[in-house]
Structures are given as structure tokens and as C-alpha cells.
C-alpha positions as CSV (number, residue, x, y, z in Angstrom):
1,X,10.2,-40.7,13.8
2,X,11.9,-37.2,14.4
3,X,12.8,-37.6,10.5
4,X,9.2,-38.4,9.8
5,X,7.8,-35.0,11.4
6,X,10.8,-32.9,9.6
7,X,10.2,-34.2,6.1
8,X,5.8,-33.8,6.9
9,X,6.5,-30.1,7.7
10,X,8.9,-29.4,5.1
11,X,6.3,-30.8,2.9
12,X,3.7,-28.6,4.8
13,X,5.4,-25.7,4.5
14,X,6.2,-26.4,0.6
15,X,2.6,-26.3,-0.1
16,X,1.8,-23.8,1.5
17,X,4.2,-21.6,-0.2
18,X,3.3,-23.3,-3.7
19,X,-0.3,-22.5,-2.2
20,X,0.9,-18.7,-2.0
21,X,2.7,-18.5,-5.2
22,X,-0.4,-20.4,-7.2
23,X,-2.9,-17.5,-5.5
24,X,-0.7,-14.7,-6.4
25,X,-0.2,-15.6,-9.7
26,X,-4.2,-16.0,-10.3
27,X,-4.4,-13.0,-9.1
28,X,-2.5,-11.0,-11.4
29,X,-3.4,-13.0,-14.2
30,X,-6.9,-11.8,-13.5
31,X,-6.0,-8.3,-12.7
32,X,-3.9,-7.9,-16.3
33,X,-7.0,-9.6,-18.2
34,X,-9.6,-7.0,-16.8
35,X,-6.9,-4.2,-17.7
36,X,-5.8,-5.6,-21.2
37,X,-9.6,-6.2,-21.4
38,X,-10.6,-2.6,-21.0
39,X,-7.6,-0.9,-23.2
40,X,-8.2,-3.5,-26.0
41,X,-12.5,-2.7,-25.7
42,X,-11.8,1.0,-25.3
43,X,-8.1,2.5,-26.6
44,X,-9.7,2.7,-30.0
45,X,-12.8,4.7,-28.7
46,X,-10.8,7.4,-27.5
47,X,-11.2,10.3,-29.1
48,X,-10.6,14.5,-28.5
49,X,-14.6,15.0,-29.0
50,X,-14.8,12.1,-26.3
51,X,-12.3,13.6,-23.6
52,X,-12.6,17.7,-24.5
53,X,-15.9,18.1,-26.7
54,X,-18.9,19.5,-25.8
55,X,-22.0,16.9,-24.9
56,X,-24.6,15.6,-27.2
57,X,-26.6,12.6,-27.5
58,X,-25.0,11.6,-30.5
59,X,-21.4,12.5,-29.6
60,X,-21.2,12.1,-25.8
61,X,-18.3,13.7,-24.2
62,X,-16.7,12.9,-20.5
63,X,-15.5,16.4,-20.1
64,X,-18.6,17.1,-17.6
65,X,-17.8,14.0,-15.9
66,X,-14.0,14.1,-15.7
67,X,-14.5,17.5,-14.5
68,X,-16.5,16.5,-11.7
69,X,-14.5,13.6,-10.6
70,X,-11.5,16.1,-10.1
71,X,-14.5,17.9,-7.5
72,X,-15.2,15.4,-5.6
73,X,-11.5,14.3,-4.6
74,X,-10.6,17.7,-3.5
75,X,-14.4,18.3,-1.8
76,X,-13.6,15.0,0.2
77,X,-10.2,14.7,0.7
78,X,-9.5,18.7,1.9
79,X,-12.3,17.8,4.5
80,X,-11.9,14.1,5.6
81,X,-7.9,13.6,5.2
82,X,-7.0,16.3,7.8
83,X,-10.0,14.8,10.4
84,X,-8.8,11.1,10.0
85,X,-5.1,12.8,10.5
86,X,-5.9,14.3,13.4
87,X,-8.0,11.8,14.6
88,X,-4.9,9.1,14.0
89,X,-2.6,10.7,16.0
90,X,-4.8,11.1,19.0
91,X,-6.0,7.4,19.2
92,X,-2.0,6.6,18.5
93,X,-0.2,9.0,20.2
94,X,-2.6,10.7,23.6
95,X,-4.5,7.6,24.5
96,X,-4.6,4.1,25.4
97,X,-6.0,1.7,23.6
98,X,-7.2,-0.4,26.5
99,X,-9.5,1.9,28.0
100,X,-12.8,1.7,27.5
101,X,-13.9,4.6,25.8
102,X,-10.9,4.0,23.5
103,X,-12.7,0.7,22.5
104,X,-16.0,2.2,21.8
105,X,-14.2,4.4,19.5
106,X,-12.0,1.8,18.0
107,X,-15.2,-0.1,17.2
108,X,-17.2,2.6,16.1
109,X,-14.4,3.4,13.2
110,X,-14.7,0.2,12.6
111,X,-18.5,-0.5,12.0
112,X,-18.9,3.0,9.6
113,X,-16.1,1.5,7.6
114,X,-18.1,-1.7,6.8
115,X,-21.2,0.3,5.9
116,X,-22.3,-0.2,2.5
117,X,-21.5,2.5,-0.2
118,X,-25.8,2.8,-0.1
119,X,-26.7,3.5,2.9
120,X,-24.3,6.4,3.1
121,X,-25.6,7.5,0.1
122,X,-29.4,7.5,1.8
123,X,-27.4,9.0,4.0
124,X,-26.1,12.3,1.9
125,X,-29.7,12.2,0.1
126,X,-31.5,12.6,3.3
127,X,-29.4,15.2,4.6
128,X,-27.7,17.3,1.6
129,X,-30.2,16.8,-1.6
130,X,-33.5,17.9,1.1
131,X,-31.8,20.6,1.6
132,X,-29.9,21.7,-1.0
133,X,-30.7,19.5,-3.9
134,X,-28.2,17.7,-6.0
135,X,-24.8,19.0,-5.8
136,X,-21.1,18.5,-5.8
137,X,-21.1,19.5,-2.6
138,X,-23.3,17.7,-1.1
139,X,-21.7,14.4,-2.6
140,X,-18.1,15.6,-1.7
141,X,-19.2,16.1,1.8
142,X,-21.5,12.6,1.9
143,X,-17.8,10.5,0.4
144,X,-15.7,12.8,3.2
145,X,-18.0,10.9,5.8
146,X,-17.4,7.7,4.0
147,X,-13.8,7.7,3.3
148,X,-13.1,9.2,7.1
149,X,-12.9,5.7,8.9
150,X,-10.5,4.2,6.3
151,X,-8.0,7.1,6.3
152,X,-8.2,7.5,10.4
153,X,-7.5,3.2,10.3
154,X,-4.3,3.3,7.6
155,X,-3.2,6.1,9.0
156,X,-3.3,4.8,12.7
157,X,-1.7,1.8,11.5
158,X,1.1,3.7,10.1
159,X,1.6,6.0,12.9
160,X,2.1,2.4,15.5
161,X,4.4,0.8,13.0
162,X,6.9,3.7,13.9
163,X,9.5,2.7,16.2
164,X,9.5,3.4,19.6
165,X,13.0,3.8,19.4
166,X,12.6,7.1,17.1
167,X,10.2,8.4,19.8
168,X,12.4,8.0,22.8
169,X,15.6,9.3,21.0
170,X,13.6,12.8,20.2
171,X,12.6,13.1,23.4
172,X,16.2,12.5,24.7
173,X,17.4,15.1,22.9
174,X,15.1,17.4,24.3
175,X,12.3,17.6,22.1
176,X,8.6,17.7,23.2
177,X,5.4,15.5,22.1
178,X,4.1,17.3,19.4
179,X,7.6,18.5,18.3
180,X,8.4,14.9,17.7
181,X,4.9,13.7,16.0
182,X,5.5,16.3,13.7
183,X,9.2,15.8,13.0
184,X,10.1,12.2,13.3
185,X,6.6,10.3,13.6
186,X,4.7,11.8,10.7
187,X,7.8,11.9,8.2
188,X,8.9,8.1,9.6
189,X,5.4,7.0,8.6
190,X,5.0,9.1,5.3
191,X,4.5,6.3,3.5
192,X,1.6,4.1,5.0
193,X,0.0,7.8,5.5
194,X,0.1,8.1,1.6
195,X,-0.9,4.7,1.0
196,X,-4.0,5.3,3.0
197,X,-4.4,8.7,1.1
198,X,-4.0,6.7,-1.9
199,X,-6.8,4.3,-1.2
200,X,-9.4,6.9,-0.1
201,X,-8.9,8.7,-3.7
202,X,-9.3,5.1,-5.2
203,X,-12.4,4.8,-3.6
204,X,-14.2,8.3,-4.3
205,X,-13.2,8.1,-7.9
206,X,-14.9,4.1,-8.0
207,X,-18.1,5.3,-6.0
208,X,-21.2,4.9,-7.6
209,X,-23.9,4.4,-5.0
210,X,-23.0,7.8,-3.3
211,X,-23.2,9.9,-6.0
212,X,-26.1,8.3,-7.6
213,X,-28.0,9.6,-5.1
214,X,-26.8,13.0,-4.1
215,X,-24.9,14.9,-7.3
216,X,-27.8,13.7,-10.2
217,X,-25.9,12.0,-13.0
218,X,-26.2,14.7,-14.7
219,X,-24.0,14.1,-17.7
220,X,-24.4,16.8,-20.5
221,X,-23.7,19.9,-18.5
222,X,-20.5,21.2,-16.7
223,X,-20.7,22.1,-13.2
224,X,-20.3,26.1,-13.2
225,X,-19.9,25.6,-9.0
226,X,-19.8,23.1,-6.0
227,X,-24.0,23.7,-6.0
228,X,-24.0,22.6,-9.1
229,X,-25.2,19.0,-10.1
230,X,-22.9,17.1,-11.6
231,X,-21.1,13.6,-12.8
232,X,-18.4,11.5,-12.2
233,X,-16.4,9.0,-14.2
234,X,-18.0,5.8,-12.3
235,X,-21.4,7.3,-13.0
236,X,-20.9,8.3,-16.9
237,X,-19.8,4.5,-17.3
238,X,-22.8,3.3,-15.9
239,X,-25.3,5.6,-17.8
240,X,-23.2,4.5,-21.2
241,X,-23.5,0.8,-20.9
242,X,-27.4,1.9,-19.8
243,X,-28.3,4.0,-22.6
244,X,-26.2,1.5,-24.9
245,X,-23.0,3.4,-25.3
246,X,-20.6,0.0,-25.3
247,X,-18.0,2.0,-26.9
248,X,-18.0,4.7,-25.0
249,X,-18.6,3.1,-21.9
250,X,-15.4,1.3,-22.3
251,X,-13.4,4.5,-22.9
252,X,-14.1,6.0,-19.9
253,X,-13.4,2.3,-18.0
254,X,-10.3,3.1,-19.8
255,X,-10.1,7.0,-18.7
256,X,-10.6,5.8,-15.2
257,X,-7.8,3.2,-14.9
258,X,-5.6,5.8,-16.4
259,X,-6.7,8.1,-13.7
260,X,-5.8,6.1,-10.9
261,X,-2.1,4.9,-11.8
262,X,-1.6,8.8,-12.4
263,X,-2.7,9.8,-8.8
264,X,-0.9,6.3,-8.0
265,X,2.3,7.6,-9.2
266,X,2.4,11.0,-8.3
267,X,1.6,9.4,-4.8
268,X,4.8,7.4,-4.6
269,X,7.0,10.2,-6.7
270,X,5.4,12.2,-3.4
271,X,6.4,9.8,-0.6
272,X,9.7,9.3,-2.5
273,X,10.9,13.0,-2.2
274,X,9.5,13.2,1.1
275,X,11.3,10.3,2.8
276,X,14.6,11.8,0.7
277,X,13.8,15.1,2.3
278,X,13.6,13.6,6.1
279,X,16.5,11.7,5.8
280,X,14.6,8.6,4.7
281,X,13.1,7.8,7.9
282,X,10.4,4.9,7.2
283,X,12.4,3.1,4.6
């Protein structure tokens, strides 16, 4: 019988494994298909009138659009990456988690970062466009808000996966709280903090709903200032396949994908040198 039970869970464990390995490799078999898809649709689309030229309706051009992508990163990420920082290190470090009003904040972060995309947009519309009309601004400040809750829950993540061990040592050699967040804790979790910085910029540049309803789509003109209304990348491809662009559409799929392994890999490169620079704490 004991023989029985050892063979049944080295079978279970087999297939779950083969399980694991089957799901992964779906995975990425989907994930190169939609990117071989896109640079097979769109490589040959891509042209210098395309990237740099100046818009018309018979020659679009993304220059408006790529422009304001680059706008809206910076807009959101100067303002909600140092808040969710911040934030991070006071829920991880000054608090306790099992206190009430910890909870109510824990959950809080929680619920704004299932919200739909939409209603944050109604959101920015309501508050920003009223006021201000449609602007770069206004949708950089509306994707801050939305982008907050999943920076201050990587981050927070990141910060607790440091070892205690790391604290204790700092402070045993003399140092004080913030002395060792700032020395050992932040560098030791460099990397989950960039990983989180590196989602938030995946999901400004993907937004659609957002900025469909607080910068204007407008996609023939280049923003001369943050009041100015504007574009992105995710907006020009849906107005192309709209309006009946294919081509064009799928050049600026193509654009985009580009975009986001750059920022990807300058990322990394980033946590790389940094972690070499600290001594390689976190690795």
C-alpha cells in the first residue's frame, strides 16, 4: 500500500508539472504569434513620412501621437511614482498591517486597482475636461490616479521581500530607520521597485479608455504644451483601423511593441547598474 500512495503522487506531481510546462509553452507560443503577427502586418508599413512626417489624411503620420505618448509617461509617472513610493514605505516600514485602519487602507488600494480603465476615465472627464478641456494634462494626471494603486502594491511587495536580516544588521551598526530604508531597503529591493515602475509605464502607454476621454484623439496636430490636446499611440491605432488605415494601424501596433521592450530594457540595464553600484544587494 505505502508503494501504492508513492507511485499515485509521483504520478500527481508528474502531471502537474507536464500541466505547467504544457501552459507555459501555450503561452509563449501565443505571445510570439501576436508579435510575429504584428511585425509581419506592419514592418513593411513603416516608413520616415510615417514616424517623422507631417500629418495628412492621405499620408498619416504618428509623430503627434508618439510625441504625446512620451507626455503622458512623464505627466504620470513624475506624479504617481514618488506617491506610491512614499506611500510603500509607510504601509511597509511605520505600520502594522494588522491594525485596522491599516486594513481599510490595504483594501482601499486594492479596490481602485480593479476599477475599470472607464470609469477612471469618467473620472478625468468630469473633473479635468469641465474644467480645462482636453489636455495632456489632464490625462497625465487622470492615468497618475490610475497607475497609483499598482505602483504603491509592487512596490510594497518589494520592500517586505527584503530580509529582515539586512534591517537588523543596519541598525546594529548604528544606523537609524530612515538611514537604513534609504541605504539597504530601497537598493536591496531595486529590482521589484523597477518591475513595478516597469508595469505602470506598460500600462499608460496601452491605455485607451482614459485618454479617449480626457486628451481628444486629436491626431493631426502636435501638442505645442501639456494644455494642449493631444494623442497617444494606443489611440492613433484605434482611429487607423476606424477610419480604415489597416496598414498603418499595424505600424504603429508595431511602433508600440518596440516602445515597450526599449523602456523594458533600459529598465533592467537600470536595475543592473544599480544593484552593481550597492554591492548587489537583492540579487
Amino acid at each position: 500500500m505505502p508503494d501504492i500512495h508513492k507511485r499515485l503522487k509521483k504520478i500527481g506531481f508528474g502531471a502537474a508539472r507536464g500541466s505547467c510546462y504544457v501552459s507555459l509553452g501555450l503561452s509563449l507560443i501565443a505571445l510570439l504569434a501576436i508579435i510575429i503577427f504584428v511585425f509581419v502586418r506592419g514592418g513593411g508599413s513603416i516608413s520616415f513620412q510615417l514616424l517623422f512626417g507631417s500629418y495628412s489624411s492621405a499620408h498619416p503620420s504618428i509623430l503627434p501621437a508618439f510625441l504625446g505618448t512620451i507626455y503622458l509617461i512623464l505627466i504620470s509617472l513624475l506624479i504617481a511614482f514618488p506617491l506610491g513610493l512614499f506611500t510603500a514605505i509607510f504601509l511597509s516600514e511605520y505600520t502594522v498591517n494588522d491594525s485596522l485602519p491599516i486594513r481599510i487602507i490595504m483594501v482601499s488600494i486594492e479596490t481602485l486597482a480593479g476599477i475599470p480603465s472607464i470609469v477612471y476615465g469618467l473620472f478625468g472627464y468630469l473633473l479635468f475636461v469641465t474644467n480645462w478641456g482636453y489636455s495632456l494634462l489632464g490625462g497625465g494626471l487622470t492615468l497618475a490616479i490610475m497607475i497609483l494603486p499598482l505602483i504603491v502594491r509592487n512596490t510594497e511587495e518589494a520592500l517586505l521581500s527584503v530580509p529582515t536580516s539586512l534591517r537588523e544588521g543596519s541598525y546594529a551598526l548604528g544606523s537609524g530607520k530612515v538611514r537604513t530604508i534609504f541605504r539597504i531597503v530601497l537598493p536591496a529591493a531595486s529590482d521589484g521597485i523597477l518591475t513595478s515602475l516597469i508595469l505602470a509605464v506598460g500600462r499608460v502607454v496601452s491605455e485607451s479608455a482614459v485618454l479617449l476621454l480626457t486628451v481628444g484623439m486629436v491626431v493631426n496636430l502636435v501638442p505645442t504644451s501639456l494644455m494642449s490636446a493631444g494623442t497617444s499611440l494606443a489611440l492613433d491605432i484605434y482611429y487607423f483601423s476606424y477610419m480604415g488605415y489597416t496598414e498603418e494601424a499595424s505600424a504603429t501596433s508595431l511602433v508600440l511593441i518596440i516602445l515597450v521592450l526599449i523602456l523594458n530594457g533600459l529598465a533592467y540595464l537600470s536595475s543592473y547598474l544599480f544593484a552593481r553600484k550597492k554591492g548587489n544587494y537583492g540579487r
